[in-house]
KERO-913962 format. One record per atom (N, C-alpha, C): residue in three letters; chain; x, y, z. Coordinates in steps of 0.1 Angstrom, whole numbers. Atoms other than C-alpha are relative to their C-alpha. Example, Ala and Ser with C-alpha at 12.3 -4.5 7.8 and 13.67 -1.06 7.14 Angstrom:
# KERO-913962
res=ALA; chain=A; xx=9; yy=-12; zz=0
res=ALA; chain=A; xx=123; yy=-45; zz=78
res=ALA; chain=A; xx=9; yy=12; zz=0
res=SER; chain=A; xx=-9; yy=-11; zz=0
res=SER; chain=A; xx=137; yy=-11; zz=71
res=SER; chain=A; xx=-8; yy=11; zz=8
//
This chain:
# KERO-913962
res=UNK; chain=A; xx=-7; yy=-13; zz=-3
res=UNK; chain=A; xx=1192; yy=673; zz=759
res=UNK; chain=A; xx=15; yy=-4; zz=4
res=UNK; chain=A; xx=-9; yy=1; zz=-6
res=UNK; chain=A; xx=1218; yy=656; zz=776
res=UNK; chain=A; xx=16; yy=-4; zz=-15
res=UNK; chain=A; xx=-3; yy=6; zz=11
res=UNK; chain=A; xx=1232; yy=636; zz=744
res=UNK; chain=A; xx=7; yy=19; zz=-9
res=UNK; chain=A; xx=-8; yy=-14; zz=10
res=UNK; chain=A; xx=1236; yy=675; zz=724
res=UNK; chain=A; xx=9; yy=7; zz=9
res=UNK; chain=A; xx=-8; yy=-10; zz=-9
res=UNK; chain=A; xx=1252; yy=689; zz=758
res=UNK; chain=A; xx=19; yy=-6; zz=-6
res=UNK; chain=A; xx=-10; yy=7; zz=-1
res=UNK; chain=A; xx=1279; yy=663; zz=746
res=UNK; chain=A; xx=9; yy=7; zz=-16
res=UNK; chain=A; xx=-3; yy=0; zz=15
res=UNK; chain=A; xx=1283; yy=677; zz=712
res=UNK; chain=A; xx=4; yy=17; zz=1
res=UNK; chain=A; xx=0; yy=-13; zz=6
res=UNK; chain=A; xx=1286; yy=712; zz=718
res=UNK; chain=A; xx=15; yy=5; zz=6
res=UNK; chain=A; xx=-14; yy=-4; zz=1
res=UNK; chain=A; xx=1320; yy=734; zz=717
res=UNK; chain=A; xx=-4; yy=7; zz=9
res=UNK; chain=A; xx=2; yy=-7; zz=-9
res=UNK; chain=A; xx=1333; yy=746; zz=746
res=UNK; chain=A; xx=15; yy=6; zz=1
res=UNK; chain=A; xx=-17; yy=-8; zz=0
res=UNK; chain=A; xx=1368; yy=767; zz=758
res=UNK; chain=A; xx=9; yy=-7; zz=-5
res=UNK; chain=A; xx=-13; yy=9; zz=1
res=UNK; chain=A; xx=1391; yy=737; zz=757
res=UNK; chain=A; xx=0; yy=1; zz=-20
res=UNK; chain=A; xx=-3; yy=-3; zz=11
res=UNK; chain=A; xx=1381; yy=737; zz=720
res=UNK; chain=A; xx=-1; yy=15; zz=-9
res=UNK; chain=A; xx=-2; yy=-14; zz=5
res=UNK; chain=A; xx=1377; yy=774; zz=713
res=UNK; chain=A; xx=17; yy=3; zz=-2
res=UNK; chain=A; xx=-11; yy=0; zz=1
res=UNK; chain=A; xx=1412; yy=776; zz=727
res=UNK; chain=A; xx=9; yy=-5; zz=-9
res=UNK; chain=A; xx=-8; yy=8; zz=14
res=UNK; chain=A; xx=1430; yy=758; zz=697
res=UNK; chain=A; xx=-6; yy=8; zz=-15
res=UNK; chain=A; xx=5; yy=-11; zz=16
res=UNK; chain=A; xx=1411; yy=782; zz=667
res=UNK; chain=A; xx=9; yy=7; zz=-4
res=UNK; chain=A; xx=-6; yy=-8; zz=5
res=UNK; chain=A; xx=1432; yy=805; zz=665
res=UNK; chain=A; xx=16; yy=-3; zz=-1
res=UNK; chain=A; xx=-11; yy=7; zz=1
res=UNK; chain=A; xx=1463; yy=782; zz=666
res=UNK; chain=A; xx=1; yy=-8; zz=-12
res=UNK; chain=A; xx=3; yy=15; zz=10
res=UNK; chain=A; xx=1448; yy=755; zz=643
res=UNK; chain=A; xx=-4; yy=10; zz=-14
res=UNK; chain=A; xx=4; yy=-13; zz=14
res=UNK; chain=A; xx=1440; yy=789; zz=618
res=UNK; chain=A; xx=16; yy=5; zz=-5
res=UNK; chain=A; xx=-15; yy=-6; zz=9
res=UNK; chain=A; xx=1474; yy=801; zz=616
res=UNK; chain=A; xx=10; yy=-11; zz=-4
res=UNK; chain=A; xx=-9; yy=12; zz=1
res=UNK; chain=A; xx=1491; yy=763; zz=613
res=UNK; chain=A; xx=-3; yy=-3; zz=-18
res=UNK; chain=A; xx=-3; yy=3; zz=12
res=UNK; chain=A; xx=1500; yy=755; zz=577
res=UNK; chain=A; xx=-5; yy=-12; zz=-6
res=UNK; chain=A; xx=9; yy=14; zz=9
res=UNK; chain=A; xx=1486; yy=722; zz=576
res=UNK; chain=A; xx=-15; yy=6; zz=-6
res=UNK; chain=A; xx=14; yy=1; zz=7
res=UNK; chain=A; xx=1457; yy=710; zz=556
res=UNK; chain=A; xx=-9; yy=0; zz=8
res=UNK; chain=A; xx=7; yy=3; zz=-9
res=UNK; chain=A; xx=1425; yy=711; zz=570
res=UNK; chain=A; xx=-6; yy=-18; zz=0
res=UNK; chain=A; xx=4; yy=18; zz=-2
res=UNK; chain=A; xx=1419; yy=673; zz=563
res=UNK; chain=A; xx=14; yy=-2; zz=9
res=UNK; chain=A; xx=-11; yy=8; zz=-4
res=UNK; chain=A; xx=1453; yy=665; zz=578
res=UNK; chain=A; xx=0; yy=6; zz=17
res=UNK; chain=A; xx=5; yy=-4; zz=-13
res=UNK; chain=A; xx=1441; yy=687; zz=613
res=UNK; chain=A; xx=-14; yy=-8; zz=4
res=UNK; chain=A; xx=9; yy=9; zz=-4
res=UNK; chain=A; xx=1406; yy=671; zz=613
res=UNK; chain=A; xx=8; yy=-18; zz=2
res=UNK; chain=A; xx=-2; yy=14; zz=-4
res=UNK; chain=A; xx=1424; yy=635; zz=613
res=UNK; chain=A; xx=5; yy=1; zz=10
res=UNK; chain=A; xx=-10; yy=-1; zz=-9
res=UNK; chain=A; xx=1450; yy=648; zz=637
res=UNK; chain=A; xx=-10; yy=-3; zz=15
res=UNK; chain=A; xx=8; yy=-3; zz=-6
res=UNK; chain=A; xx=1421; yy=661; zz=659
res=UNK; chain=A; xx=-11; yy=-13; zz=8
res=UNK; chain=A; xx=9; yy=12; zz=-4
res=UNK; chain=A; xx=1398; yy=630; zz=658
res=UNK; chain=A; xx=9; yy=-14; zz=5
res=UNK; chain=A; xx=-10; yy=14; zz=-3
res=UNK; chain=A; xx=1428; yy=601; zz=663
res=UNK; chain=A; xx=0; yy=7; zz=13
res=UNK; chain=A; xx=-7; yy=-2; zz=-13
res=UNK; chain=A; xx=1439; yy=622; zz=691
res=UNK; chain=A; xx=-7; yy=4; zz=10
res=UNK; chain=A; xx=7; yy=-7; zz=-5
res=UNK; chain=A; xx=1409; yy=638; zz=705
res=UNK; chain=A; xx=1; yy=1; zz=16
res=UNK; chain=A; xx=-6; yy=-2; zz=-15
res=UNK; chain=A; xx=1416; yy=627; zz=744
res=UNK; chain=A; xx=11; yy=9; zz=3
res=UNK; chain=A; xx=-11; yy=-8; zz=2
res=UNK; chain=A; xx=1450; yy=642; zz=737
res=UNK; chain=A; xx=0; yy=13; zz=6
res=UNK; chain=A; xx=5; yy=-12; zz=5
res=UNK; chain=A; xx=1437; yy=672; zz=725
res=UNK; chain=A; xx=-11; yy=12; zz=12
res=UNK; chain=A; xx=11; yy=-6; zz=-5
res=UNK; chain=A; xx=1407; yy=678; zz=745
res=UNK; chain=A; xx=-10; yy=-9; zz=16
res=UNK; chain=A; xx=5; yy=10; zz=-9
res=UNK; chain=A; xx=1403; yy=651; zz=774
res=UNK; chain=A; xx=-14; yy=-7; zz=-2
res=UNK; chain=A; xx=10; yy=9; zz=-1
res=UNK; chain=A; xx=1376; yy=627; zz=778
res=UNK; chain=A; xx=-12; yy=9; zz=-2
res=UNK; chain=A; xx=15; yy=0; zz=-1
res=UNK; chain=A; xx=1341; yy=627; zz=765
res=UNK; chain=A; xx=-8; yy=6; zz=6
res=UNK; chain=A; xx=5; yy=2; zz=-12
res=UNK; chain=A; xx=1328; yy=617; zz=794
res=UNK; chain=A; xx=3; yy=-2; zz=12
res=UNK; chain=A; xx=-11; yy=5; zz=-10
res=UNK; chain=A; xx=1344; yy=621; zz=824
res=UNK; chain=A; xx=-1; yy=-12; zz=13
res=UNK; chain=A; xx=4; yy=7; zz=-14
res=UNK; chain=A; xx=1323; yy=603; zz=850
res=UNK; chain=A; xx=-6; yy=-14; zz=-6
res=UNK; chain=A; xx=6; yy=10; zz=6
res=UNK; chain=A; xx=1309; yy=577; zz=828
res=UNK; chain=A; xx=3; yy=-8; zz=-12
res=UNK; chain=A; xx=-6; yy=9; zz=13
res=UNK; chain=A; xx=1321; yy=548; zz=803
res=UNK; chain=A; xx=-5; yy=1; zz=-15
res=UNK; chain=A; xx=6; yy=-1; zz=15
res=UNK; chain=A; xx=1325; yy=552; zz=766
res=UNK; chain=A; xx=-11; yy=-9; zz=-5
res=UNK; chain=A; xx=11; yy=9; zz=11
res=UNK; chain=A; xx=1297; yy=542; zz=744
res=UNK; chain=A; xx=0; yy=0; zz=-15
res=UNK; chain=A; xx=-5; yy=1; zz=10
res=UNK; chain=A; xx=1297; yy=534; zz=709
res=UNK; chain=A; xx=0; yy=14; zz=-6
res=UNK; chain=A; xx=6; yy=-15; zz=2
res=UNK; chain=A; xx=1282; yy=568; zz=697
res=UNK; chain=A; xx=12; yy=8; zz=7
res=UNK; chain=A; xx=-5; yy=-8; zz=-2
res=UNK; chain=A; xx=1307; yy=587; zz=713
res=UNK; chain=A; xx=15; yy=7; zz=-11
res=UNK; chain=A; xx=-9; yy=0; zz=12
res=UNK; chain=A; xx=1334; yy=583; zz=683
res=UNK; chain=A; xx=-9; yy=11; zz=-13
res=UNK; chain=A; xx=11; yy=-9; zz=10
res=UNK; chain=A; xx=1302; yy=601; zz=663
res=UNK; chain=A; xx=2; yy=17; zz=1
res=UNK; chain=A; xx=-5; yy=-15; zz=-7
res=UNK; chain=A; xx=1303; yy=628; zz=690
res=UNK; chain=A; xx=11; yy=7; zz=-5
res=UNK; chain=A; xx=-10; yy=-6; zz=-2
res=UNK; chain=A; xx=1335; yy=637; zz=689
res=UNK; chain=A; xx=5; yy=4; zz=-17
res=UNK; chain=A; xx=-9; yy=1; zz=14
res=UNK; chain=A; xx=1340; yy=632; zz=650
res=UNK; chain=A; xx=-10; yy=17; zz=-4
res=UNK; chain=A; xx=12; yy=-16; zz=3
res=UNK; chain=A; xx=1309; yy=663; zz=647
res=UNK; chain=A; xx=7; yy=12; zz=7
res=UNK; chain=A; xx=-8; yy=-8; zz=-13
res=UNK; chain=A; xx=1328; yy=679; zz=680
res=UNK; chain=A; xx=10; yy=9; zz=-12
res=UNK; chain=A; xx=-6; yy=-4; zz=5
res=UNK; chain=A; xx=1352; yy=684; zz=652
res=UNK; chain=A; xx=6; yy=3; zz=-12
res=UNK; chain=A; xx=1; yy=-7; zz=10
res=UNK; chain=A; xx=1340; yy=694; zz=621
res=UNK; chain=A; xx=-9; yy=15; zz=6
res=UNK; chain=A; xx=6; yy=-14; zz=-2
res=UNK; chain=A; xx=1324; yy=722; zz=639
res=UNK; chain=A; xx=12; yy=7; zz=7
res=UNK; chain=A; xx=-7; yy=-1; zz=-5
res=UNK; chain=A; xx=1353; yy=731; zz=655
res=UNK; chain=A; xx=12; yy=4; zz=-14
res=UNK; chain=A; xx=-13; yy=-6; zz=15
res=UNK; chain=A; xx=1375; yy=730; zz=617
res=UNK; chain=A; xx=-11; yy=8; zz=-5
res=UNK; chain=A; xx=5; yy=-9; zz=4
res=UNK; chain=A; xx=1346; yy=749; zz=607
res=UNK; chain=A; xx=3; yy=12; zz=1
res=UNK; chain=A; xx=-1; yy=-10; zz=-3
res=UNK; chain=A; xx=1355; yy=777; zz=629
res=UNK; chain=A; xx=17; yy=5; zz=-5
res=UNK; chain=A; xx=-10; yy=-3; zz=4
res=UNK; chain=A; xx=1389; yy=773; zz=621
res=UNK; chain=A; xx=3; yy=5; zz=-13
res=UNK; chain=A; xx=-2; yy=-7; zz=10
res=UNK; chain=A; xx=1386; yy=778; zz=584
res=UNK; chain=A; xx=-12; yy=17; zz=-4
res=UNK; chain=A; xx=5; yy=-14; zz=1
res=UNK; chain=A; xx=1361; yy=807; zz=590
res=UNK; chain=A; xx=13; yy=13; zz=6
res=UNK; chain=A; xx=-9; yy=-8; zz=-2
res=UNK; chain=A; xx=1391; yy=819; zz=609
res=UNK; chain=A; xx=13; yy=4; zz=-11
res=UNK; chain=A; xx=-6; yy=1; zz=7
res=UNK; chain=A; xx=1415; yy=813; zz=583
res=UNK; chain=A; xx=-1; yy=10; zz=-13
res=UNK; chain=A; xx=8; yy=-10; zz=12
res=UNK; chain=A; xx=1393; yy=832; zz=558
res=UNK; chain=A; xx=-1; yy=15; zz=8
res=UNK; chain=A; xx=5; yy=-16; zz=-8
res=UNK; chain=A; xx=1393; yy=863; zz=581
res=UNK; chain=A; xx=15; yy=6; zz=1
res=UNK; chain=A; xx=-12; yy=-4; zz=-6
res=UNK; chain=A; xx=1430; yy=864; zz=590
res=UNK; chain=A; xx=7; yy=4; zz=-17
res=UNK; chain=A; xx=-1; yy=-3; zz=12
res=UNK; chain=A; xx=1434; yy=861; zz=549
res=UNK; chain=A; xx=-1; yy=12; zz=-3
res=UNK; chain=A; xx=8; yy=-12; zz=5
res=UNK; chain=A; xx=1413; yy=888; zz=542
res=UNK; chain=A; xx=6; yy=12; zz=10
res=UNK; chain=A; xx=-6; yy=-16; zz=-7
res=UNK; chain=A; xx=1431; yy=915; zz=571
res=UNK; chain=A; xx=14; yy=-4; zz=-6
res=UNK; chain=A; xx=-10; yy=-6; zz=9
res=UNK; chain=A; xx=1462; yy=906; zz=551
res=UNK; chain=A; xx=1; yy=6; zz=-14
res=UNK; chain=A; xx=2; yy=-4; zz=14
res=UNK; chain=A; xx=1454; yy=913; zz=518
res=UNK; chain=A; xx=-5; yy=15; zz=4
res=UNK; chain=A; xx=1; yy=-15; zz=0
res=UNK; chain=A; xx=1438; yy=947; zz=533
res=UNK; chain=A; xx=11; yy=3; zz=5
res=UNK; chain=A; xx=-10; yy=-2; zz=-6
res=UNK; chain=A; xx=1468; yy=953; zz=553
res=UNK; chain=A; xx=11; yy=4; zz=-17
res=UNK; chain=A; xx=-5; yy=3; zz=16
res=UNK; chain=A; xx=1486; yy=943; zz=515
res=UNK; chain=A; xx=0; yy=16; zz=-5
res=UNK; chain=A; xx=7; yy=-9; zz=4
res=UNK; chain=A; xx=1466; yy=966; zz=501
res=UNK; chain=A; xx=0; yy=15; zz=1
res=UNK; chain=A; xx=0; yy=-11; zz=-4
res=UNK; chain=A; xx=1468; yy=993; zz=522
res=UNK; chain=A; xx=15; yy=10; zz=0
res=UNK; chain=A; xx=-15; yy=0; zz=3
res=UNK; chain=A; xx=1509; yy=996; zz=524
res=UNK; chain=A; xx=2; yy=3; zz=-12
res=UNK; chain=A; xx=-5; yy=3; zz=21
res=UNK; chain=A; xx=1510; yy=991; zz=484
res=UNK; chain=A; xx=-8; yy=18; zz=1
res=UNK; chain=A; xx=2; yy=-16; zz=1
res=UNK; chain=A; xx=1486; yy=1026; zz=486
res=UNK; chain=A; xx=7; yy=10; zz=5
res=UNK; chain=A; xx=-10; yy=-11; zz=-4
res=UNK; chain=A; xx=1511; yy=1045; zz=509
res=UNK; chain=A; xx=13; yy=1; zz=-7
res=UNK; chain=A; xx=-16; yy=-2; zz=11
res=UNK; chain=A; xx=1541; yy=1036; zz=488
res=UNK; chain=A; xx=-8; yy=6; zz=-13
res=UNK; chain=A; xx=7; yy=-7; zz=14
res=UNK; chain=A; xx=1517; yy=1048; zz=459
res=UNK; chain=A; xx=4; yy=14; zz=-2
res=UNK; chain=A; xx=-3; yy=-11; zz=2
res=UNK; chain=A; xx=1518; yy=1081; zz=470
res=UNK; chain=A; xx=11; yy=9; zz=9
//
């Protein structure tokens, strides 16, 4: 239990979705960014206890679920422009 407490997304990484959604980079060129930098990014692991090898695993999952969210966000913010698009292009219609 303790091991998946380490894997799961929490604020520090929520907070960056909707930043890391509107940023122009690639999503491969954010996940490398993300995992080189991850203390950076999102401080230590572990805070009271020394890295272990496994923890580069963690962190690398930490943040495909985390680009996950980001390109579900990316696909959402698409899709209210194109209605938005959409919608404008109908009032100049008529």
């Amino acid at each position: 239990m303790r091991q998946e407490s380490l894997m799961t997304l929490r604020a520090r990484h929520f907070d960056l979705v909707e930043g890391l959604a509107l940023s122009e980079e690639s999503p491969e060129w954010l996940a490398d960014q993300l995992t080189r930098h991850y203390d950076r990014y999102f401080g230590k692991l572990r805070c009271n206890s020394p890295r272990v090898p496994s923890d580069a695993i963690r962190e690398q999952i930490i943040v495909w679920n985390l680009m996950a969210r980001v390109e579900t966000r990316r696909h959402e913010i698409q899709a209210a422009n194109r209605h938005e698009h959409i919608a404008a292009h109908d009032e100049c219609s008529t």
